[in-house]
C-alpha positions in Angstrom: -22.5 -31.9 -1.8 -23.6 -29.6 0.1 -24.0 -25.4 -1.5 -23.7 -22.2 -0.5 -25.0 -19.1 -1.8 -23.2 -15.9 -0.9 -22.7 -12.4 -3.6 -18.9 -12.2 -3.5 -16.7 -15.1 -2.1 -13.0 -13.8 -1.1 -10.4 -16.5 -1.3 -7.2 -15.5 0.8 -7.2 -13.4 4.5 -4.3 -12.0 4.4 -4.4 -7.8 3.7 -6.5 -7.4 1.1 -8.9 -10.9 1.8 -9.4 -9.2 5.1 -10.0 -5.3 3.9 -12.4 -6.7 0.4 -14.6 -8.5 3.4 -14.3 -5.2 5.4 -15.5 -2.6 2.2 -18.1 -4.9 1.2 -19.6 -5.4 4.4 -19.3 -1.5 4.8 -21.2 -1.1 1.1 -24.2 -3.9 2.9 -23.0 -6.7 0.6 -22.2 -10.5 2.0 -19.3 -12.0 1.6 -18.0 -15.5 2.4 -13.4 -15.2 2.9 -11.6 -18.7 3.4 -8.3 -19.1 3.6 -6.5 -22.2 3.5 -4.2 -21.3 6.5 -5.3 -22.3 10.2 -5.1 -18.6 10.9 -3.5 -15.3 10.3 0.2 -14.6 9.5 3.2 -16.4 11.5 5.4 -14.0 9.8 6.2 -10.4 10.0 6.2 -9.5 6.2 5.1 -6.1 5.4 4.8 -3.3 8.0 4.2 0.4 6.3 1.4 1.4 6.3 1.3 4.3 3.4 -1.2 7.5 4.3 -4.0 6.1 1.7 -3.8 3.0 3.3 -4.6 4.8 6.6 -7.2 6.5 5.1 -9.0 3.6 4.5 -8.4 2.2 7.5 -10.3 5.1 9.2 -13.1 4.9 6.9 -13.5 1.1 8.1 -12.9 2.2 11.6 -10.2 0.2 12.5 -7.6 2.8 12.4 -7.4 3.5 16.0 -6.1 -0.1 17.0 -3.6 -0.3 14.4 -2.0 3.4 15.5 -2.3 2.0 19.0 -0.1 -0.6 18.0 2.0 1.1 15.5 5.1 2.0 15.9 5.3 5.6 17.6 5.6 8.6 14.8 9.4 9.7 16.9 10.9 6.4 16.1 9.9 5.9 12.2 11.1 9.1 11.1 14.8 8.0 9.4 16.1 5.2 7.6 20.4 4.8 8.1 23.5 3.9 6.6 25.9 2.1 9.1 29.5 0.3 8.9 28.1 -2.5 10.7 27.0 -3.1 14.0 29.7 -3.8 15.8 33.4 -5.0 16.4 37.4 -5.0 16.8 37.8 -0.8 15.9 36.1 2.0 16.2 35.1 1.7 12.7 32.6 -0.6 13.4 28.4 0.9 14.3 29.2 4.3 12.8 26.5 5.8 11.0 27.6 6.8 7.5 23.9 8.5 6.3 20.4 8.9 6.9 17.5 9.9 5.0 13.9 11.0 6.4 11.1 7.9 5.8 7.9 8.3 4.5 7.4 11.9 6.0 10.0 11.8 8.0 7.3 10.8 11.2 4.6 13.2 9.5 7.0 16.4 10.0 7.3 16.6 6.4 5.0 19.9 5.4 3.9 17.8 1.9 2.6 14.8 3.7 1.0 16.7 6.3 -0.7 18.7 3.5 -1.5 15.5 1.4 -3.5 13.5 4.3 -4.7 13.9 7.8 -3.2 10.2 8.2 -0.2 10.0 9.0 1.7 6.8 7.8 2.2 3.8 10.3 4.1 0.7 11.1 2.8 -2.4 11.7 4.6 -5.9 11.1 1.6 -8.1 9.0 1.7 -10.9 12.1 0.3 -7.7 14.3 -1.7 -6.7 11.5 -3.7 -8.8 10.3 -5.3 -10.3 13.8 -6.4 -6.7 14.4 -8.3 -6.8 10.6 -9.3 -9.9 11.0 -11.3 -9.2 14.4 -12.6 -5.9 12.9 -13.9 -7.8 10.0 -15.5 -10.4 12.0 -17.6 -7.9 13.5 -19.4 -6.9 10.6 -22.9 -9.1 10.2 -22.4 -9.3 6.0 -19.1 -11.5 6.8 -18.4 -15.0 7.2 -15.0 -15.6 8.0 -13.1 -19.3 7.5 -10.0 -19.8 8.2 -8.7 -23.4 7.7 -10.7 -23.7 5.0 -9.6 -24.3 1.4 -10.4 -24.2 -2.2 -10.3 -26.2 -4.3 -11.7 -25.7 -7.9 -13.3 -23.0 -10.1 -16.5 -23.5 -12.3 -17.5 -20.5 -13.9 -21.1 -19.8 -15.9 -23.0 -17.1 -17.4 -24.2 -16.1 -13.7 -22.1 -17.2 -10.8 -19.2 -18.9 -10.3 -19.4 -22.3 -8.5 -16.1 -23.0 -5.9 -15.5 -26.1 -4.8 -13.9 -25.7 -0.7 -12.8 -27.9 1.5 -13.1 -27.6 5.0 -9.5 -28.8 6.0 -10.4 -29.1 10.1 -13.3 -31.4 9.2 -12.4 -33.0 5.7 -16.2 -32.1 4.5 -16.2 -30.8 0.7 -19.0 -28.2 0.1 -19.5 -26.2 -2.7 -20.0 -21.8 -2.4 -22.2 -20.5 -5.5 -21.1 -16.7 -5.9 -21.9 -13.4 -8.6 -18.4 -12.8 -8.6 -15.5 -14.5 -6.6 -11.8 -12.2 -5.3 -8.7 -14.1 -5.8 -6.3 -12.8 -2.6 -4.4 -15.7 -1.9 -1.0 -14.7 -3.0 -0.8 -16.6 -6.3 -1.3 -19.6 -4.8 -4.3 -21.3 -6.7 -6.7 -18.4 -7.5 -4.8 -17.1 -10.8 -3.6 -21.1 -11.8 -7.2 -22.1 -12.0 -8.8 -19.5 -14.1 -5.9 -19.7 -16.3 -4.0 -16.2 -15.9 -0.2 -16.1 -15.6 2.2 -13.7 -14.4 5.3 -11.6 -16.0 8.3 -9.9 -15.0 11.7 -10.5 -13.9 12.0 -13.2 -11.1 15.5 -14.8 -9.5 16.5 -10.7 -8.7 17.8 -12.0 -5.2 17.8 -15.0 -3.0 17.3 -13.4 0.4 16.7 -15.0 3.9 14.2 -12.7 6.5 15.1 -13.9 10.3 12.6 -13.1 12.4 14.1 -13.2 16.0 13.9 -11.9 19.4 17.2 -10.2 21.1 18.7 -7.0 23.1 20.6 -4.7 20.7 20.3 -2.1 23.0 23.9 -1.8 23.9 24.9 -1.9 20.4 22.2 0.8 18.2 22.0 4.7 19.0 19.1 6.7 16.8 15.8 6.0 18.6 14.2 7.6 15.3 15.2 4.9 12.8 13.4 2.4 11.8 15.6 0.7 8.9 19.1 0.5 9.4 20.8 -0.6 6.4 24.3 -2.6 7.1 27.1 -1.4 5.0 29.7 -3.7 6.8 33.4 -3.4 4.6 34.2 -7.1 6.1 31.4 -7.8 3.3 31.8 -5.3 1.0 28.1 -3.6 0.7 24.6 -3.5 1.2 22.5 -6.1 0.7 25.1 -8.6 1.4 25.6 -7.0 5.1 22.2 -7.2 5.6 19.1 -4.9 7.0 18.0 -4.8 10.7 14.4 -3.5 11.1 12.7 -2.9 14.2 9.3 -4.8 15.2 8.4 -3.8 18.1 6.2 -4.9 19.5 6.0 -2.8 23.1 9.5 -0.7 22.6 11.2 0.4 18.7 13.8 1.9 18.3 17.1 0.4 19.7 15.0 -0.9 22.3 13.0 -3.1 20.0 12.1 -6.4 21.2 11.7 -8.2 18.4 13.3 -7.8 15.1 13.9 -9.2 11.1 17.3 -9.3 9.6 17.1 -9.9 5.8 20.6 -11.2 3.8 20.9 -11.5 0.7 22.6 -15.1 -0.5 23.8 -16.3 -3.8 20.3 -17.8 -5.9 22.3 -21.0 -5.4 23.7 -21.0 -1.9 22.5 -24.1 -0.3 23.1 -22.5 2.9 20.0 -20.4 3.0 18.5 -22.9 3.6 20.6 -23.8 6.3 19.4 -22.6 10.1 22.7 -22.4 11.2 24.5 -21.1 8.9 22.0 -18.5 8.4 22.3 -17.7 12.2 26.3 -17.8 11.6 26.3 -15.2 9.1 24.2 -13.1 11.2 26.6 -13.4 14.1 29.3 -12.8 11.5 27.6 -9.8 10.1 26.7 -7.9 12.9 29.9 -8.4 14.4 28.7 -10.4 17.5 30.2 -14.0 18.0 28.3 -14.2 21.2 24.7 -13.3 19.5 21.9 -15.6 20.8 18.4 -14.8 19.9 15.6 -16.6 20.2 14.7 -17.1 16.9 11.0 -17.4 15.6 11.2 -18.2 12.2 14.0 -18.3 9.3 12.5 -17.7 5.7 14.5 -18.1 2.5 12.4 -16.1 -0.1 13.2 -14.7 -4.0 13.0 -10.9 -5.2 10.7 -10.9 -8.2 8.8 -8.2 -10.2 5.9 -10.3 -11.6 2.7 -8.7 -12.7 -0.9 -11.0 -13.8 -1.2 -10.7 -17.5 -5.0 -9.8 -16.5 -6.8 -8.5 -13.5 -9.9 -10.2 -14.7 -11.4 -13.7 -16.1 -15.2 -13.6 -16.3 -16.6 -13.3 -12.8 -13.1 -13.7 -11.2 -10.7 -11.6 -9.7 -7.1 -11.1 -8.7 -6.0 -8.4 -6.3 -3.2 -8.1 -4.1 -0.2 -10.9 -4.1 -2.1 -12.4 -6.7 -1.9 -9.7 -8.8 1.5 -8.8 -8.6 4.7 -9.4 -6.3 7.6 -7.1 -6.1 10.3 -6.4 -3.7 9.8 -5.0 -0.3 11.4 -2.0 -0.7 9.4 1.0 -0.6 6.6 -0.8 1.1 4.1 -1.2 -1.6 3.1 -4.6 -1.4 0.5 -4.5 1.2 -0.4 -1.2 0.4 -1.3 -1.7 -3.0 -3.2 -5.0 -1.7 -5.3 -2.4 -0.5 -5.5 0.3 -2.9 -6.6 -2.9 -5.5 -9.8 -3.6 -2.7 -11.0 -0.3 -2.2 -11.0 0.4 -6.3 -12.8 -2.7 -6.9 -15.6 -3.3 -3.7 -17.7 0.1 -4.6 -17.8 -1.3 -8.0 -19.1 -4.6 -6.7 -21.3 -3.3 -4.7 -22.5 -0.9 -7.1 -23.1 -3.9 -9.9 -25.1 -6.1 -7.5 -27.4 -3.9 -6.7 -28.2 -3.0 -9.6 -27.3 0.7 -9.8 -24.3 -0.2 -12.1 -23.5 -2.2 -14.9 -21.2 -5.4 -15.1 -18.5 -3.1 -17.5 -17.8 -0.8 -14.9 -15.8 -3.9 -13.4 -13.7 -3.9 -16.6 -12.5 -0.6 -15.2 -10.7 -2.3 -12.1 -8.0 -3.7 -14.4 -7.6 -0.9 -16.6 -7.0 1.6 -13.2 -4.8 -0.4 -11.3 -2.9 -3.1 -13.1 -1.1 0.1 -15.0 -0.7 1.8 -11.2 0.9 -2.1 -9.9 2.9 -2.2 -12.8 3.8 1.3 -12.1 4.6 0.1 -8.3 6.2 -3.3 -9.3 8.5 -0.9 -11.9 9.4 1.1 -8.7 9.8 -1.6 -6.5 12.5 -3.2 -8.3 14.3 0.3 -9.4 14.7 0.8 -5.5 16.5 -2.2 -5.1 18.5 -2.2 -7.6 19.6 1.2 -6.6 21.1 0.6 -2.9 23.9 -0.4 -5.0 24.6 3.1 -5.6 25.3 3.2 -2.2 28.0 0.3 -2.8 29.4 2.1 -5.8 29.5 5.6 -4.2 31.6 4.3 -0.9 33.4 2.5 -3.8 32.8 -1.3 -1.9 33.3 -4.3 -3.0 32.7 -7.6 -2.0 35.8 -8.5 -4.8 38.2 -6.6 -2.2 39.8 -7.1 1.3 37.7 -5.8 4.4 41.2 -3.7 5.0 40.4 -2.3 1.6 37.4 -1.6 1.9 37.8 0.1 5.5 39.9 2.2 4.0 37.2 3.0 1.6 34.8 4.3 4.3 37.5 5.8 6.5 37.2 9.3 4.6 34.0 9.7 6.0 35.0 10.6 9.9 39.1 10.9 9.2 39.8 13.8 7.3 42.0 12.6 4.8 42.8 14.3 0.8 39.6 12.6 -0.9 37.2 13.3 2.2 35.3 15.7 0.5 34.6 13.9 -3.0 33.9 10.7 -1.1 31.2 12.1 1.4 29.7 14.0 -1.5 28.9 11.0 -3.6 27.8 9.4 -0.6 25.3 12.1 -0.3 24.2 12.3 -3.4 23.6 8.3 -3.7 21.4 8.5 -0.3 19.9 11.4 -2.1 19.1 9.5 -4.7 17.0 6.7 -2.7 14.5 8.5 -2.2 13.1 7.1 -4.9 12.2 4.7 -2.1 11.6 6.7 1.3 9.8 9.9 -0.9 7.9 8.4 -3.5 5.3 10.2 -2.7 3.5 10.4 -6.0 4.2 6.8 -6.3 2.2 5.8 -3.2 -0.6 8.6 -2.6 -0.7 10.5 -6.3 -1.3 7.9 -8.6 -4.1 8.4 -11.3 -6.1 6.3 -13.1 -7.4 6.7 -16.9 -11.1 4.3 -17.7 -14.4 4.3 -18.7 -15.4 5.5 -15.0 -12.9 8.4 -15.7 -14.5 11.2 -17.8 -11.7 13.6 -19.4 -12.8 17.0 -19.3 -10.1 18.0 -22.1 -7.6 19.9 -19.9 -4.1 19.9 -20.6 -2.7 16.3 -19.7 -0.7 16.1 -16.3 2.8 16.2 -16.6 4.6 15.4 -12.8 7.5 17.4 -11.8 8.8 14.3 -10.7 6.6 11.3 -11.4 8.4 9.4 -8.2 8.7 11.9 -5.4 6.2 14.8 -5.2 2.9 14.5 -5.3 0.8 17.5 -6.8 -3.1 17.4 -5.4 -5.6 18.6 -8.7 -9.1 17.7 -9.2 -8.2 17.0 -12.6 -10.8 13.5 -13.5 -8.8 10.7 -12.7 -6.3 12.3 -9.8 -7.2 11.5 -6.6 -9.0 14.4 -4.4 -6.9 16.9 -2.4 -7.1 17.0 1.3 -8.8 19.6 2.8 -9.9 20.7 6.2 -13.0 22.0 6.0 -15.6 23.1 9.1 -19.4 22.9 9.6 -21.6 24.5 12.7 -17.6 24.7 14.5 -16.7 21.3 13.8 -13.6 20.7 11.6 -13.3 17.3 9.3 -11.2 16.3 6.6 -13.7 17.0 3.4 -12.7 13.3 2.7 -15.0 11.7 5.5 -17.8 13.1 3.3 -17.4 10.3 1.2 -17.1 7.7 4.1 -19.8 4.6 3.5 -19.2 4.1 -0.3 -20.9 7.3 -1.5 -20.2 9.3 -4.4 -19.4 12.9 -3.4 -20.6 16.3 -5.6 -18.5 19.2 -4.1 -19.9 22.8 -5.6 -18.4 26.1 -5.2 -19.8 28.9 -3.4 -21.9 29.5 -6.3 -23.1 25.7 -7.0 -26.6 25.8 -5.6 -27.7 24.5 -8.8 -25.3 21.6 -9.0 -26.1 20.2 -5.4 -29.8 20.5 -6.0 -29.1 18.4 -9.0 -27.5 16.1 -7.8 -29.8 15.5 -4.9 -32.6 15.2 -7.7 -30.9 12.2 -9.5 -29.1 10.5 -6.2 -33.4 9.9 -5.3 -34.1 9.1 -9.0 -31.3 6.5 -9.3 -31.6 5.3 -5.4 -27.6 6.3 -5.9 -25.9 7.1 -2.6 -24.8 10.2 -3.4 -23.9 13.6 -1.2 -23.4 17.0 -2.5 -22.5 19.7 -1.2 -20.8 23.5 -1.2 -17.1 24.0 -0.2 -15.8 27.4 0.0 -14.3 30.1 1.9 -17.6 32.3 1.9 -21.2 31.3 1.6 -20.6 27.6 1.3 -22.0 25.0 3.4 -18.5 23.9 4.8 -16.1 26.2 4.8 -12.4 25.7 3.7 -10.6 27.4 6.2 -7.2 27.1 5.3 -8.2 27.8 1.9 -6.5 24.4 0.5 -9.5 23.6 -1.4 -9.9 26.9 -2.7 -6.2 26.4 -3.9 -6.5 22.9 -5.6 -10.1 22.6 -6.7 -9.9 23.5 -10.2 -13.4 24.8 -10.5 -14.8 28.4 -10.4 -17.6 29.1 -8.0 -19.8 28.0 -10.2 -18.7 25.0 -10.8 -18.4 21.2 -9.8 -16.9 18.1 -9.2 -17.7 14.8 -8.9 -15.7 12.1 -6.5 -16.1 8.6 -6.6 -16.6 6.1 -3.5 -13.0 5.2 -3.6 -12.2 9.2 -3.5 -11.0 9.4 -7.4 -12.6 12.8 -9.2 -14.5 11.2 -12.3 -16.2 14.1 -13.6 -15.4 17.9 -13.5 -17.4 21.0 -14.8 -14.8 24.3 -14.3 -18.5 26.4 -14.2 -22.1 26.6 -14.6 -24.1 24.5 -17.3 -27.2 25.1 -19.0 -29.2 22.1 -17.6 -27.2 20.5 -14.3 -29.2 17.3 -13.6 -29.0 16.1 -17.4 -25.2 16.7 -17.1 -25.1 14.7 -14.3 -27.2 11.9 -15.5 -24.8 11.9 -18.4 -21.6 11.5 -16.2 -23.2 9.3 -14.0 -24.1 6.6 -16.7 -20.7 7.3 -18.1 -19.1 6.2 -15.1 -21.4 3.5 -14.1 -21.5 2.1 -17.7 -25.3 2.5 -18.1 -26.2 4.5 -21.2 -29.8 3.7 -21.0 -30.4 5.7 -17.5 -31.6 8.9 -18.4 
């Protein structure tokens, strides 16, 4: 049979397949992705695109072509409430809430503050053709789709994959140092033995992806989730949710969209084409409604989470990892957020400038931050029922009943006020989906490749919505804008190309000429630097570093390729470079370098 030799083989290109082949051929290591599937997604799946995401899009330079293609900021800047779409009274269309997305189109002064990305919007079947070109322009990658595995060996060394080349029928064998399950679930975690935990059966759900004019029928060019709260059906999920897909026009002019209904986990009818189009005719209050439809998908809400991120030289990000519900947008995202941790730490063990413990760390960051995600996931589900509760619906009453329910809410009648109130205060309340902006962006990580610099442990204001930069060791590092010879960059793009990042203060001489002194000793790709208002050698001029940065002018920190603060000194030390060395093998998990 015939073997290949490659340093990391990637099994799945979807998201994260295609963004581990992307870092790793950024960091100069070869890779070798195949994916069982012919090509990339048919479906639409996940679309937001969260602001870290978008960071590291940029780094990888393929951020222009997805904002090209994203959905414009004007028309993502809401999510709404409506009593259907459309039908016998005047009832019928009217918008009962709405809530700002995300950062309400990058208006919102925290998000603005947090990341010079803004977040996007684009469906995974526009996606992932666009990351799957980028990545095949990189000369580390080999890219096969239609090709797929079939077994795991694993020894002291490598790990030995048996593939099969599905066009073909050839067998052939790939001989890697470490090998990425980021196929889902589908085989990856089954064959290395690792099983998955959480709630599944939440809800049986069917996502119609379809093609039709509802431009006669939707106002609000700035939403981009409308959420149908039709009293024929008494609530939420059961009415269903209409989301815009572009791909040329969004808003109400949206070609394409997905409508997702909930059915009973029994309901034989979801899997029924036509009577999944029936209750979409029924539901929107159209009997006439004839899309072209492009694909029906009956799926299950879960919350499942791998019992490990790790089994010897193998493993599981994304889907694999962990599956949640779609609301909040946190799947893909997170697919992401699991490569960029894990690639600089690859790429740091194979060549040799880090040991093979550091990969330990990978699981001990981010399964707590999926769990964290599945956890809010699921909670933001659950809690459009509020929504239900708070209009008082029920799917237990008549649709005259529960009209009468919602009427309060444009007729003035005795209990207007009380009803409209709770209806505010239940949209209020989901932003634990549409502002979880610490969930998303402000998420920290506690490891070996973490050092604790014994300051008072971080307690959020509100551990969901509001996101509070620090440079505190394990928080990720505040925004800045910061300017050199008249040109202004985010300080983040210092760390573009997988390289650690030493920011001084004013002061810091002796920290960056330290640091430059052990990046050439360890042949570590490291960049240091001052950042300050005065005397530095970029200067912060909005002062938002000078705000966040923890550190006097004296002092230091220390960023990691992935942009997490591992290492903090608040001033001056007695011997810089030591203290460094120190950190450094602390981090990388090699005590003997020093």
């Amino acid at each position: 049979m015939r073997e290949i030799e490659v340093p990391v083989l990637i099994v799945g290109g979807g998201g994260a397949g295609l963004t581990s082949s992307m870092l790793l051929s950024q960091l100069g290591v070869r890779s070798l992705l195949v994916s069982r599937h012919p090509g990339t997604s048919v479906l639409p799946k996940a679309h937001v695109l969260n602001q870290r995401t978008m960071e590291i899009f940029t780094e990888l330079g393929v951020a222009p072509e997805i904002m090209r293609r994203s959905t414009p900021a004007a028309n993502m800047q809401a999510t709404a409430w409506y009593a259907g779409v459309a039908g016998a009274h005047d009832g019928y269309g009217r918008r009962v809430g709405r809530l700002e997305v995300w950062g309400g189109g990058y208006t919102d002064p925290d998000y603005i503050a947090a990341s010079p990305c803004r977040t996007a919007n684009l469906p995974q079947i526009r996606l992932e053709p666009v990351l799957k070109a980028h990545a095949e322009t990189f000369p580390e990658a080999d890219i096969r789709f239609n090709h797929e595995l079939l077994a795991i060996d694993q020894d002291a060394e490598a790990v030995t994959a048996t593939v099969l080349d599905r066009g073909t029928g050839e067998q052939y064998q790939v001989r890697s140092r470490y090998l990425l399950g980021a196929d889902g679930g589908r085989s990856v975690g089954q064959l290395v033995g690792i099983d998955m935990s959480g709630p599944t059966n939440l809800m049986r759900m069917v996502s119609t992806h379809m093609t039709a004019d509802l431009s006669s029928y939707l106002d609000d060019p700035d939403v981009l989730i409308r959420w149908l709260v039709n009293p024929d059906f008494g609530g939420s999920w059961a009415s269903g949710v209409l989301v815009a897909m572009g791909p040329d026009h969004w808003g109400p002019d949206s070609e394409e969209w997905v409508f997702h209904l909930q059915f009973a986990i029994d309901d034989t009818d979801a899997h029924d084409p036509d009577k999944v189009l029936a209750r979409i005719r029924a539901t929107l209050g159209i009997p006439d409604f004839s899309p072209v439809i492009h694909h029906i998908s009956p799926w299950v809400m879960e919350g499942v989470l791998a019992d490990e991120f790790r089994a010897g030289r193998v493993f599981l990000i994304g889907d694999a990892a962990h599956r949640h519900p779609p609301t909040g947008g946190l799947g893909l995202n997170s697919a992401v957020h699991d490569a960029y941790n894990l690639c600089w730490k690859l790429a740091a063990v194979l060549a040799g400038r880090a040991d093979d413990y550091l990969l330990d760390s990978y699981g001990a960051e981010r399964r707590p931050t999926d769990a964290a995600n599945v956890e809010a996931a699921v909670n933001a589900a659950m809690n459009h029922y509020s929504i239900d509760q708070a209009l008082e619906l029920s799917p237990d009453k008549t649709p005259e009943a529960n009209w009468a329910e919602v009427r309060p809410l444009w007729e003035q009648l005795p209990n207007s006020e009380h009803k409209r109130q709770a209806l505010n205060r239940a949209i209020g309340s989901q932003t634990m989906e549409f502002r979880h902006h610490n969930v998303e962006f402000g998420y920290t990580y506690q490891s070996s490749a973490v050092i604790d610099d014994g300051s008072p442990a971080y307690t959020p204001l509100d551990p969901v919505r509001l996101y509070e930069p620090s440079t505190k060791p394990g928080h990720p590092m505040p925004h800045a804008w910061v300017e050199r010879e008249g040109e202004r960059v985010p300080l983040g793009t210092l760390l573009h190309g997988g390289q650690f990042l030493l920011i001084a203060g004013e002061e810091g001489h002796a920290w960056v000429e330290a640091a430059e002194k052990v990046a050439a000793e360890r042949g570590l790709p490291l960049r240091a630097t001052r950042v300050g208002v005065l005397g530095s050698d970029y200067v912060d001029v909005r002062c938002s570093w000078l705000k966040h940065r923890g550190i006097s002018a004296e002092g230091a920190v220390l960023v990691r390729p992935d942009r997490y603060v591992a290492f903090r000194s608040h001033g001056a030390v007695p011997d810089p470079a030591q203290t460094l060395r120190q950190a450094l093998n602390h981090i990388l998990a090699t005590p003997g370098k020093d």
